[in-house]
PAKOL-837482 format. One record per atom (N, C-alpha, C): residue in one letter; x, y, z. Coordinates in steps of 0.001 Angstrom, whole numbers, padded with zeros to 6 digits, always signed. Layout:
<atoms>
aXYZ ...
</atoms>
This chain:
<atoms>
x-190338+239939+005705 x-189929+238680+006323 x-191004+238141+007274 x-191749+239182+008326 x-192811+238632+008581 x-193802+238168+008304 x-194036+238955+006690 x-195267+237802+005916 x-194611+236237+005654 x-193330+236452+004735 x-192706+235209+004570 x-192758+234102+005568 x-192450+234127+007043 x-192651+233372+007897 x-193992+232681+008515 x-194864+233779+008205 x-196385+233713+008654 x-197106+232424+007361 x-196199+232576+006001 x-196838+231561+005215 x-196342+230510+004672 x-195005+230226+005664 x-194045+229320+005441 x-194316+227952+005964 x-194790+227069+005269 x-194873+225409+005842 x-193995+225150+006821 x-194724+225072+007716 x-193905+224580+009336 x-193639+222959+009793 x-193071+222672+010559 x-192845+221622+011096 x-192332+221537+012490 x-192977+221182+013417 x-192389+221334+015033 x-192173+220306+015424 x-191310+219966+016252 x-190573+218444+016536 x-190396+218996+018035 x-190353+219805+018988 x-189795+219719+020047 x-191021+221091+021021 x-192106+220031+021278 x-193321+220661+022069 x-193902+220001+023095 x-194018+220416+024115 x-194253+219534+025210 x-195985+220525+025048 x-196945+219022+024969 x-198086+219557+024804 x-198431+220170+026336 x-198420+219910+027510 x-198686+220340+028764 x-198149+221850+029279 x-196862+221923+028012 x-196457+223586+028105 x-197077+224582+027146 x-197874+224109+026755 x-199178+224761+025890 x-200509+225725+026359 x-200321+225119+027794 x-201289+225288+028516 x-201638+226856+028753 x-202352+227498+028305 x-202613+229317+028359 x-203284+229524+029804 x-203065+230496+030082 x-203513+231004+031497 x-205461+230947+031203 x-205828+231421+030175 x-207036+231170+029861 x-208143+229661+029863 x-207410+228835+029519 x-207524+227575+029304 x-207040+226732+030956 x-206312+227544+031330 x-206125+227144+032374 x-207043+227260+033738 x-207533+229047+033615 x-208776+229109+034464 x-209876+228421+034254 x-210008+228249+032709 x-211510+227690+032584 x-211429+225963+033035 x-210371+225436+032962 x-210190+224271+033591 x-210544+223864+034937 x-209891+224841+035660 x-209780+224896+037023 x-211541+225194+037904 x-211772+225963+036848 x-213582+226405+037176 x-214030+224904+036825 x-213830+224485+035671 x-214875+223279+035642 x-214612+222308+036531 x-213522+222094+037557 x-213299+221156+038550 x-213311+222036+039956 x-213843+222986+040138 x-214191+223327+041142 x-212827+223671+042085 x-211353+224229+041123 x-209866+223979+041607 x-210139+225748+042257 x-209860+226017+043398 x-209522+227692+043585 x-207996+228263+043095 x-207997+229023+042261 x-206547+229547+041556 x-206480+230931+042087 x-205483+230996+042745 x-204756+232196+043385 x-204675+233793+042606 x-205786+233477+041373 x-205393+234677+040395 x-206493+235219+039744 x-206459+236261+039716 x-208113+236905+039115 x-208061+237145+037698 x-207103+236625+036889 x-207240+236413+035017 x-206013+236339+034909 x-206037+235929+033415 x-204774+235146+032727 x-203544+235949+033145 x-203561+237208+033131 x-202764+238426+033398 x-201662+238256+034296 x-202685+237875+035921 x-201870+237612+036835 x-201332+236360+036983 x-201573+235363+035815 x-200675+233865+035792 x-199953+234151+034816 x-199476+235052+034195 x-198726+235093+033362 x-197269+236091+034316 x-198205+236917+035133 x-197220+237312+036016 x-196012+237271+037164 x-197124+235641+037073 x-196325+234745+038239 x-195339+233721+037771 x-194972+233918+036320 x-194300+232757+035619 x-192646+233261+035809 x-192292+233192+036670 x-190450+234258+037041 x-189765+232763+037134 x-188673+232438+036335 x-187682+231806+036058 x-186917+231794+035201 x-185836+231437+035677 x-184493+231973+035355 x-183683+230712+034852 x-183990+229704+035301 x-183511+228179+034952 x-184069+227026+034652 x-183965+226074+034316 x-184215+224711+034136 x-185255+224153+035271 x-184675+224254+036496 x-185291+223995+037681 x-186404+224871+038148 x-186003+226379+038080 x-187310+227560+038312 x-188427+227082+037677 x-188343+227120+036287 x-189348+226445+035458 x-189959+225478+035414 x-189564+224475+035921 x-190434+222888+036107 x-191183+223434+037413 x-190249+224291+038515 x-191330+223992+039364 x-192739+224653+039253 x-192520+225850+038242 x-194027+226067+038022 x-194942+225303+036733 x-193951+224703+036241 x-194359+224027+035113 x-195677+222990+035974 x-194818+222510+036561 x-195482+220961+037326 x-196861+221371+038224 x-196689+222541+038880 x-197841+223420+039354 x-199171+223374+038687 x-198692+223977+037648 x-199875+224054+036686 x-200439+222844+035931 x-199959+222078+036281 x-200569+220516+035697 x-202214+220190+036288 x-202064+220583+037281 x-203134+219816+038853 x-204261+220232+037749 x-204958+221242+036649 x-206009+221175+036400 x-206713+220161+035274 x-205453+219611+034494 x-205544+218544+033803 x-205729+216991+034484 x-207129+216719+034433 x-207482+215819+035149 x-208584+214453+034476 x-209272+215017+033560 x-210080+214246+032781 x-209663+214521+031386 x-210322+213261+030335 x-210318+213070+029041 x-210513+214517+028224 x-211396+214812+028694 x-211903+216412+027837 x-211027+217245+027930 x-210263+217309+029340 x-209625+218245+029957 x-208160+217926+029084 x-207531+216783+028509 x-206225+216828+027342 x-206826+216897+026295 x-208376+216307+026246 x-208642+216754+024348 x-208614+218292+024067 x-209391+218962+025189 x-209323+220527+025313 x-207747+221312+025015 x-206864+220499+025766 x-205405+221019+025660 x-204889+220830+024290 x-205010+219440+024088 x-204465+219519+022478 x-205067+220209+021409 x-206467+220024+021686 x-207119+221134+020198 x-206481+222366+020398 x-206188+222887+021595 x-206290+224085+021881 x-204618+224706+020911 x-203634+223641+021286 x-202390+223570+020536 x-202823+223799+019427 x-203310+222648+018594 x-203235+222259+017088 x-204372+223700+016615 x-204860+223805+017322 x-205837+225497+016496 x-204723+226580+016508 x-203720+226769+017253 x-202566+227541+016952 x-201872+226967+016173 x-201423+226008+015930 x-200342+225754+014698 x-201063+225716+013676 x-202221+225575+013666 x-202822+225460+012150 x-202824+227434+012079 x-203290+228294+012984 x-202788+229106+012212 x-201812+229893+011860 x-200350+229022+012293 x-199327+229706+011923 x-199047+228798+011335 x-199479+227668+010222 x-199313+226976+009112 x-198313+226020+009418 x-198232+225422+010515 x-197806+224275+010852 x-198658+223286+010587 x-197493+222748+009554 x-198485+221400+008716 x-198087+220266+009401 x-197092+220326+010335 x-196947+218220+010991 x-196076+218981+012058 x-196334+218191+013265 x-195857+218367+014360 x-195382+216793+015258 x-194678+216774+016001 x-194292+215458+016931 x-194542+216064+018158 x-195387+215855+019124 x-195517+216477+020471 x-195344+215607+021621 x-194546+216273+022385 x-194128+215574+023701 x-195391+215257+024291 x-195563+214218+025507 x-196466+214674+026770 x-196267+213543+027853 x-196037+213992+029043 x-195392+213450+030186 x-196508+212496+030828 x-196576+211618+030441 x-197413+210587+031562 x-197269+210695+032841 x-196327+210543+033294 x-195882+210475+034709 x-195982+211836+035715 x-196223+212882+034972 x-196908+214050+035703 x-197990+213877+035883 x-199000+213197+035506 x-200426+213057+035354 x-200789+211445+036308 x-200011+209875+036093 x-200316+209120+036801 x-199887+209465+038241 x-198562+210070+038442 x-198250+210915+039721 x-199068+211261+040465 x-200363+211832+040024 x-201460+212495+040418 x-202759+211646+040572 x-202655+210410+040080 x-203466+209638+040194 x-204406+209816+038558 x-204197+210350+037749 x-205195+210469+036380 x-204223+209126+035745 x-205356+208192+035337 x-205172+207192+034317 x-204211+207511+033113 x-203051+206119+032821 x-202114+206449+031390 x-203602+206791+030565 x-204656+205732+030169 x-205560+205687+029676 x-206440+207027+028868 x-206479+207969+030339 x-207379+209047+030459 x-206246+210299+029489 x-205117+210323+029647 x-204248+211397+029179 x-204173+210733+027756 x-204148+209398+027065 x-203813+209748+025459 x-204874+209381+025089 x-206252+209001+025607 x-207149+209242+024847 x-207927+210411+024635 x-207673+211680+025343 x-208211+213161+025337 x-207118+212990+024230 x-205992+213573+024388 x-204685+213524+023069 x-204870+213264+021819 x-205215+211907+022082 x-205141+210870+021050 x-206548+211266+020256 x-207358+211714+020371 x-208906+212128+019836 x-208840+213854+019203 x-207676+214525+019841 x-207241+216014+019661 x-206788+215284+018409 x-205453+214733+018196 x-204596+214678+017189 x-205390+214005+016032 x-206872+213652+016113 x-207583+213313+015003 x-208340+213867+014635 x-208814+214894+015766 x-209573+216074+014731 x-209010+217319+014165 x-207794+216805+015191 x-206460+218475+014221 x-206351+218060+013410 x-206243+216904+012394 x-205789+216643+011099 x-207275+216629+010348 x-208383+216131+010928 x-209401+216054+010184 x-210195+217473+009589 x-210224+218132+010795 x-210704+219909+010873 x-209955+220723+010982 x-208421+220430+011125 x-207603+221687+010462 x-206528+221558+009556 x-206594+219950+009262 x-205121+220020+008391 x-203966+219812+009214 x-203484+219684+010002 x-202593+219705+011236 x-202432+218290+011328 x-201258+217436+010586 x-200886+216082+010783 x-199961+216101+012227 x-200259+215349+013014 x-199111+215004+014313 x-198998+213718+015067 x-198111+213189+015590 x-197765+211863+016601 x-197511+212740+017563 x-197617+211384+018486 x-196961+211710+020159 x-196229+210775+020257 x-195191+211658+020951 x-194240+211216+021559 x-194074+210992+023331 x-194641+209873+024119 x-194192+209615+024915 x-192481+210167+025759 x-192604+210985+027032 x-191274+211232+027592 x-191115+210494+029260 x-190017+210103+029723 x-189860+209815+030713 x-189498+210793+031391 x-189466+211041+032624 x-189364+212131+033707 x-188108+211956+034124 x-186975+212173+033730 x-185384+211599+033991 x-185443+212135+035304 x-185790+212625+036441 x-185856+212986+037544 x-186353+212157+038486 x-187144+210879+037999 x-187997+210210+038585 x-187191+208839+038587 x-187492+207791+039521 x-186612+206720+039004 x-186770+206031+038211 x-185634+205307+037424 x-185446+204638+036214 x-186779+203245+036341 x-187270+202555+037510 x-187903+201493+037495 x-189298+202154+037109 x-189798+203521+037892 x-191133+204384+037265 x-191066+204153+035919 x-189864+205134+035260 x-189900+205074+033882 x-190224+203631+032728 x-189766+202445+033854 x-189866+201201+033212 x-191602+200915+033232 x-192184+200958+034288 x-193158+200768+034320 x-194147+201435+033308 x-193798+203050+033403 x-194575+204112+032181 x-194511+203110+030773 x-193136+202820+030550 x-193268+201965+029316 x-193834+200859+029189 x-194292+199871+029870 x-194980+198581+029841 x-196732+199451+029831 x-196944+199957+030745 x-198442+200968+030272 x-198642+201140+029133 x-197461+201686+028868 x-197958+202397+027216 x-198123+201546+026295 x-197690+200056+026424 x-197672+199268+025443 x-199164+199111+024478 x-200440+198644+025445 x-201366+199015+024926 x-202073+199622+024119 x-201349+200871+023950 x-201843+202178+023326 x-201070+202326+022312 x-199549+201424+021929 x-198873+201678+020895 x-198395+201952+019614 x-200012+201756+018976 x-200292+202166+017692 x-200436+204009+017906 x-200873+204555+019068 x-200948+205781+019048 x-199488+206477+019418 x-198523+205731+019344 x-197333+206677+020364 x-196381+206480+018954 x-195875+207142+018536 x-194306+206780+017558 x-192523+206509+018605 x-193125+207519+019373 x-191682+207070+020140 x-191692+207575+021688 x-190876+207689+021890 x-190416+208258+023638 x-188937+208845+023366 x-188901+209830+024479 x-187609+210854+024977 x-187569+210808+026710 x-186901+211784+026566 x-186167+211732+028228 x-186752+213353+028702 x-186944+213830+029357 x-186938+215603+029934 x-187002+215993+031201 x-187344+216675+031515 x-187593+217182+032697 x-185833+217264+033429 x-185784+218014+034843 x-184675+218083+035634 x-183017+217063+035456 x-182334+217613+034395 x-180882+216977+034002 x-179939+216827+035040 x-179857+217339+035602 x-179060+217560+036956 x-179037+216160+037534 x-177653+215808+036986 x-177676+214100+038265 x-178292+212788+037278 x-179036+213292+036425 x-179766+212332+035599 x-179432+212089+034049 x-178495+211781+034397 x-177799+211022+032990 x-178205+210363+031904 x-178030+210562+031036 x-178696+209204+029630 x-178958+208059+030640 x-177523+207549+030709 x-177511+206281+030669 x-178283+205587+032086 x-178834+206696+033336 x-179748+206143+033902 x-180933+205371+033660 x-181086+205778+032300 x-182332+205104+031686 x-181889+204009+030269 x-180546+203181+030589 x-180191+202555+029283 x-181125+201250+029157 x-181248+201069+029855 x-182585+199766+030141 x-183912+199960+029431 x-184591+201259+029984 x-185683+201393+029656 x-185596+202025+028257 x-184613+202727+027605 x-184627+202805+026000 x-183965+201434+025488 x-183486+200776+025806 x-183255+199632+025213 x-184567+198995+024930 x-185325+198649+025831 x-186446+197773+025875 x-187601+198953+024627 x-187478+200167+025257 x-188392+200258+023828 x-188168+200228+022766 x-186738+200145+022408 x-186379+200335+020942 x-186929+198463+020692 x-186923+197594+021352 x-187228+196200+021366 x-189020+196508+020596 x-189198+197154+021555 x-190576+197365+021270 x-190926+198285+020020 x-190315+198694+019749 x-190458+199347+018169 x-190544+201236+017856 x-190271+201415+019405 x-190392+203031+019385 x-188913+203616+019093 x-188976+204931+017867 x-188127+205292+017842 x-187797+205949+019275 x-186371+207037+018945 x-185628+207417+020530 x-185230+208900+020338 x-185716+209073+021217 x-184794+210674+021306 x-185077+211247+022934 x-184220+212304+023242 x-183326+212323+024623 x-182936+214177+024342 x-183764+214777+025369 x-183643+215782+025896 x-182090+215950+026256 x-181083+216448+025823 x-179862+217487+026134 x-179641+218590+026403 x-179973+219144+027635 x-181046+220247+027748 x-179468+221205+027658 x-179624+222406+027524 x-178872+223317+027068 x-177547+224569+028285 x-176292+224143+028320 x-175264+224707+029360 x-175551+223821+030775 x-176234+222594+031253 x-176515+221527+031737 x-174878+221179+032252 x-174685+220729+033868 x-173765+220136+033808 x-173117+218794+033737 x-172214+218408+033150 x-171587+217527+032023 x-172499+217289+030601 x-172571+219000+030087 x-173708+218727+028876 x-173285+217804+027717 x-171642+218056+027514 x-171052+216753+026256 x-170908+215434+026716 x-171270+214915+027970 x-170912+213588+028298 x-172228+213307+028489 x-172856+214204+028300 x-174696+213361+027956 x-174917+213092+026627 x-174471+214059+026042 x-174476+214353+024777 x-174380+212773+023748 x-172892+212704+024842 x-171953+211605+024031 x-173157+210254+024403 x-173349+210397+025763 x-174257+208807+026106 x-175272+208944+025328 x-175960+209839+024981 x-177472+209696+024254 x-177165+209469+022855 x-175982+209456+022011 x-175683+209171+020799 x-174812+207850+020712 x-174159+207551+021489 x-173116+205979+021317 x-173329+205114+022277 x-174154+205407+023462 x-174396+204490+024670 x-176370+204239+024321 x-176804+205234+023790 x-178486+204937+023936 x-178549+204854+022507 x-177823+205332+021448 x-178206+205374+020160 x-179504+205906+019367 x-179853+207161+020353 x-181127+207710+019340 x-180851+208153+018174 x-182089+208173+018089 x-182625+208913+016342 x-182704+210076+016390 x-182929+211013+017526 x-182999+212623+017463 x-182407+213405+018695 x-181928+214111+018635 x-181608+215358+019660 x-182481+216442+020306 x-182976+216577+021419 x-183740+217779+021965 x-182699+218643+022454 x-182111+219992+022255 x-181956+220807+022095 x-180451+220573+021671 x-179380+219516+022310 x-178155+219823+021953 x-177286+220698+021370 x-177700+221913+022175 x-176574+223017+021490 x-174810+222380+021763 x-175034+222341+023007 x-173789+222262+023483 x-172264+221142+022993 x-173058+220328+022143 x-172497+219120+021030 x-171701+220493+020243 x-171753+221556+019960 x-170824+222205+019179 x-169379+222621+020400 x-169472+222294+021749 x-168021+222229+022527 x-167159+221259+021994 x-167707+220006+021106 x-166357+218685+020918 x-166863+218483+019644 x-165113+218075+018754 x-165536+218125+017199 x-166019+216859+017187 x-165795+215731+018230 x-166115+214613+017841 x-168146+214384+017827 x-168259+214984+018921 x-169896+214970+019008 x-170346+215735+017119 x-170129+216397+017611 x-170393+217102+015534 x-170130+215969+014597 x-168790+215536+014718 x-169005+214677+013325 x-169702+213671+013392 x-170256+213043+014875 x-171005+212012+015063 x-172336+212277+014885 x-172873+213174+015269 x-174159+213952+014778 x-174146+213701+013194 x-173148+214187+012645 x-172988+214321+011308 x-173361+213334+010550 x-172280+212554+010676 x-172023+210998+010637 x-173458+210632+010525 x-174358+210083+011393 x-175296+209415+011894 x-176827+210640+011273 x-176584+211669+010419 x-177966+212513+010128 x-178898+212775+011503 x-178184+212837+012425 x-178838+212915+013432 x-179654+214624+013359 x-180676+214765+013864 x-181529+216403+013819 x-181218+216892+014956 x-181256+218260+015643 x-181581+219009+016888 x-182693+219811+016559 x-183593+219710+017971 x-184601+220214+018188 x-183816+221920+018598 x-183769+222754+018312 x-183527+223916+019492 x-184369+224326+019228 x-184624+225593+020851 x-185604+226553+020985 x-185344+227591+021568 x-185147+228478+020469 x-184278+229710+021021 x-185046+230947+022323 x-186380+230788+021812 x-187049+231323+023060 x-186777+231315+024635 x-186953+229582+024734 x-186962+229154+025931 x-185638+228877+026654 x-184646+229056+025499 x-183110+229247+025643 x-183142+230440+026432 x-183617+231382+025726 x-183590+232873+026524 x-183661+233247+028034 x-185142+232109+028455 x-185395+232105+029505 x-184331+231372+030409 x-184220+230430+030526 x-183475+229783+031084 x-181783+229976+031131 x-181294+230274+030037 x-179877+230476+030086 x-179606+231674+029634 x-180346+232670+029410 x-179859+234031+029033 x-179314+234717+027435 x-179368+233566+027090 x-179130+233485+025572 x-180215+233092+024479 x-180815+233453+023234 x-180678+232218+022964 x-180565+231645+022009 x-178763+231587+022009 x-178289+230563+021206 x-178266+230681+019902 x-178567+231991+019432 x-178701+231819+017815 x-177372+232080+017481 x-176511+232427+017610 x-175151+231949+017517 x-175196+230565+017196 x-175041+229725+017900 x-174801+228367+017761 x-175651+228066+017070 x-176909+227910+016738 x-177449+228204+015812 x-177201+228286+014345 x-176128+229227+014111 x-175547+230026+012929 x-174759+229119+012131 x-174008+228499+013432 x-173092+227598+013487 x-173358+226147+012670 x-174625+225720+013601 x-174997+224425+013527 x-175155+224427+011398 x-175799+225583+010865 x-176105+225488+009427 x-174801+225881+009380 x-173933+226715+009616 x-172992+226476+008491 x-172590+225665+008404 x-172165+224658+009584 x-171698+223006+009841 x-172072+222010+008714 x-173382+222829+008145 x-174393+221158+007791 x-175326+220453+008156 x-175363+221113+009692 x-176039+219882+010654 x-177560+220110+010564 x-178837+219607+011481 x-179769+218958+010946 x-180326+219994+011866 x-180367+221630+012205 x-180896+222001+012990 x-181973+222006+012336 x-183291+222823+013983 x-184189+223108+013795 x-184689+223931+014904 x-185953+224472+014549 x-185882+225927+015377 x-187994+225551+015856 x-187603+225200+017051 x-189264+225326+017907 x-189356+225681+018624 x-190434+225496+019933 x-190992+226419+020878 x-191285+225659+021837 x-191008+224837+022482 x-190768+224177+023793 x-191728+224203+024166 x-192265+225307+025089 x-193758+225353+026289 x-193501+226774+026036 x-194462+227237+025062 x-195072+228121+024527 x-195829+228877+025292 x-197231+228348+026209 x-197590+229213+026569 x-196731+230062+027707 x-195503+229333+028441 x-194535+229492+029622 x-193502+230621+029066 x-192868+230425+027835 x-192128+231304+027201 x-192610+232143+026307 x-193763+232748+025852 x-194853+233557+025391 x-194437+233441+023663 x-194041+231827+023111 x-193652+232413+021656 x-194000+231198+021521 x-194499+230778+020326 x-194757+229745+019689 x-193653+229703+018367 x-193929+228759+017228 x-192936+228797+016557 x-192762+229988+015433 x-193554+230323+014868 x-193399+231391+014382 x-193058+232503+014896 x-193106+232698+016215 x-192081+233880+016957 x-190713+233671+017288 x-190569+231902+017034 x-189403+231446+017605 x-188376+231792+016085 x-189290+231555+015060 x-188562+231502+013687 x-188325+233542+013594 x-189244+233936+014139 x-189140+235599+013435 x-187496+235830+014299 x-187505+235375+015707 x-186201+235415+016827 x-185246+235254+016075 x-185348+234102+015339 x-183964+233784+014552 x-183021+234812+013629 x-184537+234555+012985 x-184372+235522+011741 x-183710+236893+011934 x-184177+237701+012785 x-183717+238906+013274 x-182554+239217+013810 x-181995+238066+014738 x-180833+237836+015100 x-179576+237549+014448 x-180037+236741+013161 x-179031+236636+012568 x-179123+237251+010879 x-180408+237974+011092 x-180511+238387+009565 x-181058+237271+008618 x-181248+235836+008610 x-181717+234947+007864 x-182565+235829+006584 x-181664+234862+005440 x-182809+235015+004468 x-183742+233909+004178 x-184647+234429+003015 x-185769+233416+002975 x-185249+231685+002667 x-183975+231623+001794 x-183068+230347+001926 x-183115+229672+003004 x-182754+230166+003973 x-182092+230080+005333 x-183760+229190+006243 x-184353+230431+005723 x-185698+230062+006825 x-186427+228580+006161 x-186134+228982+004773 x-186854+227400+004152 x-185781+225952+004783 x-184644+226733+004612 x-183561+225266+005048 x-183989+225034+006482 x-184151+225313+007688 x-184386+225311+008987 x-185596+224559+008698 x-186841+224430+007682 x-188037+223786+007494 x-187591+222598+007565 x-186665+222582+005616 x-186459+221526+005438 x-185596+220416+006417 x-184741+220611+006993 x-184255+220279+007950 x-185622+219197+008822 x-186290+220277+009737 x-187485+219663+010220 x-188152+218610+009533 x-188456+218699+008670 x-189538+217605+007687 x-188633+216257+007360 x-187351+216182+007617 x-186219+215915+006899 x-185938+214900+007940 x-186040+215042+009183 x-186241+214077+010387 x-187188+213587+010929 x-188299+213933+010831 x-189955+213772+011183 x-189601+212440+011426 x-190646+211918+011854 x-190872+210408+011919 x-192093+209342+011070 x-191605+210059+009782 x-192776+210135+008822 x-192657+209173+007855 x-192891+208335+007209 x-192573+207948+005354 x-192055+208603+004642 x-191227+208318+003653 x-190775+208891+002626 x-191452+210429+002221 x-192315+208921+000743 x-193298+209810+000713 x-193997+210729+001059 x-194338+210966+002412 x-194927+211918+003273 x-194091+213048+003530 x-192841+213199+003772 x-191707+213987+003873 x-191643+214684+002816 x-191791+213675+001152 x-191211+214543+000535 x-192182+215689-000490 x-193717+214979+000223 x-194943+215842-000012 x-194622+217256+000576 x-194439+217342+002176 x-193696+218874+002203 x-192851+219347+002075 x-191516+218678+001511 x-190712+218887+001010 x-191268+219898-000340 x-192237+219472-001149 x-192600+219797-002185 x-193455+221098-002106 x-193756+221055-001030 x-194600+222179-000432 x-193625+223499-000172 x-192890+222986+000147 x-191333+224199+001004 x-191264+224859-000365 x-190468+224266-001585 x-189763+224702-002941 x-190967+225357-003846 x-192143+224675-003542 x-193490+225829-004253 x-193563+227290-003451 x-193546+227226-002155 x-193901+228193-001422 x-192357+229367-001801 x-191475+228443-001249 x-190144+229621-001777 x-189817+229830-002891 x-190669+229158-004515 x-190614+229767-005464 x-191881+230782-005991 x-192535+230849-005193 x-193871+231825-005404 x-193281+233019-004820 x-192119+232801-003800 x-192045+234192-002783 x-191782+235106-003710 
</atoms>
């Protein structure tokens, strides 16, 4: 099963490129800007990563941003991604990345998607690695910031496919931001909205990000399996979930492959990624072996969790059903 997974056409939909960031990549950053880091190798930043929640985690998440500061410094980050998914045969990816952690700091919208935006063209050119970005708002931040992030981005809009919501749920509701996804869906970006996972009032976000904001995708929505009505509306509507059972682990103690289990026998449009990878030490192919083990998956199982992925992309037809075609060669060679 571990070869099977290792040569299984991938697809990742739910990656925040800034949680990519390796303790390695991180020192050498910090050296080239002259940053002093509290740690004498990757070892001891990997040691210092202790959280237990949603909140533990951002705050070191956000920490570790300060060395991302110039163009080179996100082209560096994204190659650095897309050279790992290319070799765990991730053929198309959608990747998050937070503007507003970075203008916060004073680094140009400008400066963050054109390092990005130059990564995501030589990952496809020199490794095969097709991907978009996805623009997120900082639901923690206020709704008029978030308005503004979106009029920035306009410029650049041939490079963005859509925008989501993330960061700190607590207090920050869908519908704080019904304005500013309204106006981009005006503007032509698809939608999708972080539901971050045992969150409190997780089904009445649930419910606003599907009948009050009307996206196109789900970031993690486990918790849509508490009300039959959220399910059949999911249903209803082909809506996908991003989960990530890794980073589930971390944060809520679980992760989740139960519900999980659930979501396929349901029907529904799961899918199985790796959040901030370098933070939760698994990328997707560790996230897929997690599954697998947990619930026994067979090779069916692991191809359906693909197809699923490819199945929501934000892709063309055609393009979908190229790896589509890829999935049914690979699981008839197995």
């Amino acid at each position: 099963m571990k070869d099977f997974i290792a040569g299984l056409p991938k697809c990742e939909l739910h990656l925040h490129i800034e949680g990519t960031l390796e303790p390695s990549l991180k020192l050498e950053l910090a050296e080239r800007h002259g940053i002093a880091l509290p740690y004498d190798g990757p070892d001891a930043i990997r040691a210092a990563y202790r959280f237990d929640s949603l909140p533990s985690f951002l705050r070191i998440y956000y920490e570790g941003m300060d060395v991302l500061r110039t163009e080179p410094d996100f082209y560096d980050l994204g190659t650095a991604y897309l050279r790992k998914a290319a070799d765990q045969n991730v053929r198309y990816a959608e990747i998050f990345f937070d503007p507003q952690a970075h203008t916060s700091r004073g680094v140009p919208f400008a400066t963050v998607i054109d390092g990005l935006h130059r990564a995501l063209l030589d990952g496809e050119r020199l490794l095969g690695v097709r991907s978009q970005l996805i623009m997120c708002f900082l639901r923690d931040r206020p709704a008029g910031e978030a308005m503004d992030t979106l009029l920035a981005s306009l410029p650049h809009q041939d490079r963005i496919a859509g925008v989501g919501l993330d960061s700190d749920e607590k207090g920050n509701p869908p519908a704080k931001f019904a304005a500013v996804f309204e106006r981009a869906r005006r503007e032509g970006y698809l939608l999708t909205m972080h539901c971050d996972v045992d969150q409190d009032d997780a089904t009445e976000h649930i419910r606003q990000a599907i009948h009050d904001i009307g996206v196109d995708r789900i970031d993690h929505g486990v918790n849509a399996l508490e009300d039959p009505a959220l399910i059949a509306a999911i249903k209803d509507r082909g809506l996908g979930l991003t989960v990530c059972p890794i980073s589930n682990g971390y944060v809520t103690g679980s992760t989740k492959s139960t519900q999980i289990r659930r979501m396929l026998d349901l029907g529904l449009r799961v899918t199985i990624n790796s959040d901030d990878p370098a933070y939760f030490m698994g990328y997707v192919a560790e996230n897929l072996a997690v599954v697998a083990d947990e619930l026994e998956l067979t090779k069916e199982d692991l191809v359906l969790l693909q197809r699923n992925a490819f199945e929501i992309t934000w892709l063309p037809r055609d393009v979908k059903d190229g790896y589509l075609a890829e999935l049914d060669a690979y699981l008839a060679g197995a």
